[in-house]
N, C-alpha and C positions, 0 to 999 in steps of 0.2 A: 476584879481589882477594886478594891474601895478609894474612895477617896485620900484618907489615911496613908496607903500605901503609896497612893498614887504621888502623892506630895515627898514621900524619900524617895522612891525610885528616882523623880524627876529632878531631883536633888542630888543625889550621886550621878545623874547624865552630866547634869552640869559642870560638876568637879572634876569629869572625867573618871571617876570610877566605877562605873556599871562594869560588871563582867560581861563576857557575849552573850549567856543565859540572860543575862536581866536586859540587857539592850534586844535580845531577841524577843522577852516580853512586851518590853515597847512597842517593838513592831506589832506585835500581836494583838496590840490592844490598841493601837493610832488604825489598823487594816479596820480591824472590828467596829469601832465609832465612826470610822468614816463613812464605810458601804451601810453602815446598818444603826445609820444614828434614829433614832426614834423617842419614845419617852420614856422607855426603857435605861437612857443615859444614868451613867453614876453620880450626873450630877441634878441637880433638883430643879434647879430654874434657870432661866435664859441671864437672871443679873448673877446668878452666880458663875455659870458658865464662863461671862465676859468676865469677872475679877480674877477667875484661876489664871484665863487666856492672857489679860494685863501682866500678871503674877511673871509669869512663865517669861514673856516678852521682856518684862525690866530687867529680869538676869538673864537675860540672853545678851541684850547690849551692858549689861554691865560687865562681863565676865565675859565676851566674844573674847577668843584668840584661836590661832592657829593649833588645830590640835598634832599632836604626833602620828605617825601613818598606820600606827595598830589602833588608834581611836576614832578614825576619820570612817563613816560611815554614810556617806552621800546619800543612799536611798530611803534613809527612818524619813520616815513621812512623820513630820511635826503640823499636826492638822488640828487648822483654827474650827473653833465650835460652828461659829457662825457661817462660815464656806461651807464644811462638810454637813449641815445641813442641806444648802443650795445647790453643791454640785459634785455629785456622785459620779464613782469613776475620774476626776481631776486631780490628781495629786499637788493640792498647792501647799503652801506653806513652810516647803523644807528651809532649815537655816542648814550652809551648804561649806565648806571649804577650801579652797580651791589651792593645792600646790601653786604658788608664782613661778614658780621656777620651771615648770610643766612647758612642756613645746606648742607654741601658739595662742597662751592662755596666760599670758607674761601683762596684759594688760587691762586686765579684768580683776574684779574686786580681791579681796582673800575671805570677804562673807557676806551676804547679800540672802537674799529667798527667791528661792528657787520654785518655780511652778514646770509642772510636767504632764503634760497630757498621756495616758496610762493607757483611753479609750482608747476604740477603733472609730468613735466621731469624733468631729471635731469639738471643741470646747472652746468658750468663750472665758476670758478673764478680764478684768476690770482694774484698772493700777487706780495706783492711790490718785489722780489728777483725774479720775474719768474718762481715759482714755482707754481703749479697747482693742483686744488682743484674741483673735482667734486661732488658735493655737491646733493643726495637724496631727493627726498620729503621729506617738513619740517624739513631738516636738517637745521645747522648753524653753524657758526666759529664767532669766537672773536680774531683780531688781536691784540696782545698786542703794547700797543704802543709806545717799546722801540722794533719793532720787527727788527732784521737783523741789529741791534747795537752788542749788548754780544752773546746774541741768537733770534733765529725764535719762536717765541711759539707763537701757536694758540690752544684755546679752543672749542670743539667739541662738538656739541648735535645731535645725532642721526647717519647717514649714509654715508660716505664721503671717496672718493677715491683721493691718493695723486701721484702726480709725482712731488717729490723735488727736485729741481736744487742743486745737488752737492758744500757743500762748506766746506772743511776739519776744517774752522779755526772758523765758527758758526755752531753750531750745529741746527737741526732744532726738535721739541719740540710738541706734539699732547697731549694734556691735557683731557682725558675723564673722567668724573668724578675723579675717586681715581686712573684712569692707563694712565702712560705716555709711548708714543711712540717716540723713540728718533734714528732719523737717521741722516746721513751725506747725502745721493743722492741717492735717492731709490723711488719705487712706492710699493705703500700698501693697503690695504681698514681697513676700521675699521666699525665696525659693530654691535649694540648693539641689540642683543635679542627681539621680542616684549615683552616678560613678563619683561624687565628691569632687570632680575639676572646674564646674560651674554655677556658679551665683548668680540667679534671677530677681531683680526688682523691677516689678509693674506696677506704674502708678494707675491710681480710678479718679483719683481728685486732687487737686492742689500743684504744689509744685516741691520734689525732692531731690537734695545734693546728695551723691552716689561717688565716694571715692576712696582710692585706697587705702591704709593705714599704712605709713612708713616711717618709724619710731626717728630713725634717724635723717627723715628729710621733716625737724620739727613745723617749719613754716610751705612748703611747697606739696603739693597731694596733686594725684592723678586720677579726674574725677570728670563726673558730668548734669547736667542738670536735666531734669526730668517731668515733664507734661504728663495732663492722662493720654493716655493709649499711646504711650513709650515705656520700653523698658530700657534697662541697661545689664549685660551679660558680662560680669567680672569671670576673668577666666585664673583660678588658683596658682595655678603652675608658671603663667608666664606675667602673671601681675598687670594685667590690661583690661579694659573695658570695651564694651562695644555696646555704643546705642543705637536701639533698632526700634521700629513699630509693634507693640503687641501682635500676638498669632491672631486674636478676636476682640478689634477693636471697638469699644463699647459706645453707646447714646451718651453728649458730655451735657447734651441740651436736653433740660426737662419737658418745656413747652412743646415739643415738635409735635405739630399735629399727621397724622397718618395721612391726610390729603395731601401734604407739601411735598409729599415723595410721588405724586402722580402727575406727571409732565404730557402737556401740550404740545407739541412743536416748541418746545422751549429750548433755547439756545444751550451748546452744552458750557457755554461759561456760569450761566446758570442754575446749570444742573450740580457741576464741577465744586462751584462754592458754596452748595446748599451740603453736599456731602463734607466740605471741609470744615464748614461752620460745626455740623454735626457730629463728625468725629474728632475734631480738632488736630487734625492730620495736612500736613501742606501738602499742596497739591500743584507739581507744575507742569502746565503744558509748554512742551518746547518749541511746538509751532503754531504761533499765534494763529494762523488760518481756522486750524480745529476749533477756536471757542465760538466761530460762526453757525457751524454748522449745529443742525436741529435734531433736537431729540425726543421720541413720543412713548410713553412708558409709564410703567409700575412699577417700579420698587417696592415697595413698604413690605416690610417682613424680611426681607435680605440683608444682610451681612456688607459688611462696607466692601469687602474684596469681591463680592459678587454682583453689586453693583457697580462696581468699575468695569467688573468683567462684561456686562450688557450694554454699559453705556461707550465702550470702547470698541466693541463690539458693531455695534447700528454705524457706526465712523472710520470703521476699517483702522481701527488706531491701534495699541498695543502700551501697557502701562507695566511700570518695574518699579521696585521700590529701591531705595539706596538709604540706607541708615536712616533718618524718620522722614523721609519725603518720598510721596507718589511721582514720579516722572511719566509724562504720558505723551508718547511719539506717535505721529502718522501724518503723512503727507497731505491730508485736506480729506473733504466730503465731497460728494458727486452735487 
């Protein structure tokens, strides 16, 4: 396709008059430059490349509307020059439509861009604030397109890991179906069940509100706040949360040196708050007697549940978790 054509084709897309023939060319030729961009391209240089791409972009928000349901075409991949050079396999760039009226989808944009992870790896994306989005097989985001104006919101389908650039004065906005994820500067995942009944958010850094969407309770939300190495488990069907300790709670302290997990006869109130410090996990002992008693040991290398299990272990004690706290029972030490 020459250039020439390329500018009527992409001119009747807009008007809505492409036939399915000519919209199937599109496809045809957005597949082709994206997997097999090289210098081969039809177009000559990188400054020209960016004026078609501007070109393209001003009549798309000039001329955005809702199209009719024989025109709406969700998958034509509208691939900017500059991405489909950097990330093959990523389908970013769709301008997308969304039925309002659609069930569950009632509060999400009617146009926005659409990115879609296509790969079997994972794929990184980059919003326009530098905030960073690694995106799951078959996952997908919808930037809205007042995004990093009032607020950040972007809409999520399926598996997607965030590190959001810190910005006290917009807040940034995770739309999963009915639960909104809403931080200031934080890294998170979010995570939806294969059976579609529950919604996983685990924080690694910062601090995130996790709560329901419920149109008609406009001021009152059923939600919780969030530490690293917690998550919250929204469950779809019955509209509730449950915050729990991650399955593999992570290092929150950078400094920790590998000797500080090798204990002397160290007391296990010592022991106790060097792991709490460490995972940022509360930790209570119910019988003050047990922080007496001593404990001689190696850790380093294990897992926070498995050093509870040792050090609970040496003290005849036994530890349970209850929504984000260690409770740790046992009558005393010898």
């Amino acid at each position: 396709m020459t250039k020439h054509e390329f500018d009527i084709l992409s001119d009747k897309f807009m008007k809505g008059d492409c036939s399915p023939t000519e919209i199937a060319l599109m496809e045809k030729w957005a597949n082709l430059h994206f997997n097999h961009h090289d210098d081969k391209a039809i177009f000559e240089s990188n400054s020209e490349l960016q004026a078609i791409d501007n070109r393209l972009w001003q009549r798309i928000q000039t001329n955005a509307m809702p199209l009719s349901q024989s025109q709406i075409r969700p998958h034509l991949k509208w691939i900017w020059s500059g991405v489909a050079a950097a990330c093959v396999a990523l389908a970013i760039g769709y301008f997308v439509f969304i039925n309002p009226t659609s069930p569950g989808l009632a509060s999400q944009p009617t146009h926005g861009i659409e990115t879609k992870n296509i790969d079997s790896s994972q794929q990184k994306v980059v919003l326009p604030d530098s905030s960073i989005v690694i995106l799951a097989k078959n996952a997908s985001i919808i930037t809205d397109e007042n995004y990093n104006q009032q607020t950040r919101t972007v809409y999520l389908k399926g598996e997607a890991f965030f590190q959001v650039k810190r910005n006290e004065k917009i807040p940034f906005l995770v739309q999963s179906g009915n639960l909104v994820t809403e931080v200031l500067g934080t890294s998170f995942r979010i995570s939806p069940q294969p059976n579609g009944k529950m919604i996983e958010v685990s924080v690694k850094t910062g601090r995130v509100s996790v709560y329901a969407k419920e149109p008609e309770l406009s001021k009152k939300f059923h939600g919780v706040i969030l530490t690293p190495n917690q998550k919250a488990l929204f469950d779809n069907e019955l509209k509730t949360i449950r915050q729990e300790i991650v399955d593999t709670p992570q290092v929150i302290v950078a400094d920790i040196a590998s000797a500080d997990f090798q204990f002397e006869e160290a007391s296990i109130e010592t022991v106790l708050a060097l792991i709490q410090k460490v995972y940022g996990v509360e930790i209570v002992v119910a019988n003050p007697v047990l922080n007496a008693c001593a404990f001689t040991g190696d850790l380093n290398g294990l897992s926070m549940y498995k050093q509870l299990d040792f050090v609970c272990a040496s003290i005849s004690a036994k530890y349970e978790v209850r929504g984000t706290t260690v409770f740790i029972q046992g009558s005393g030490c010898q």
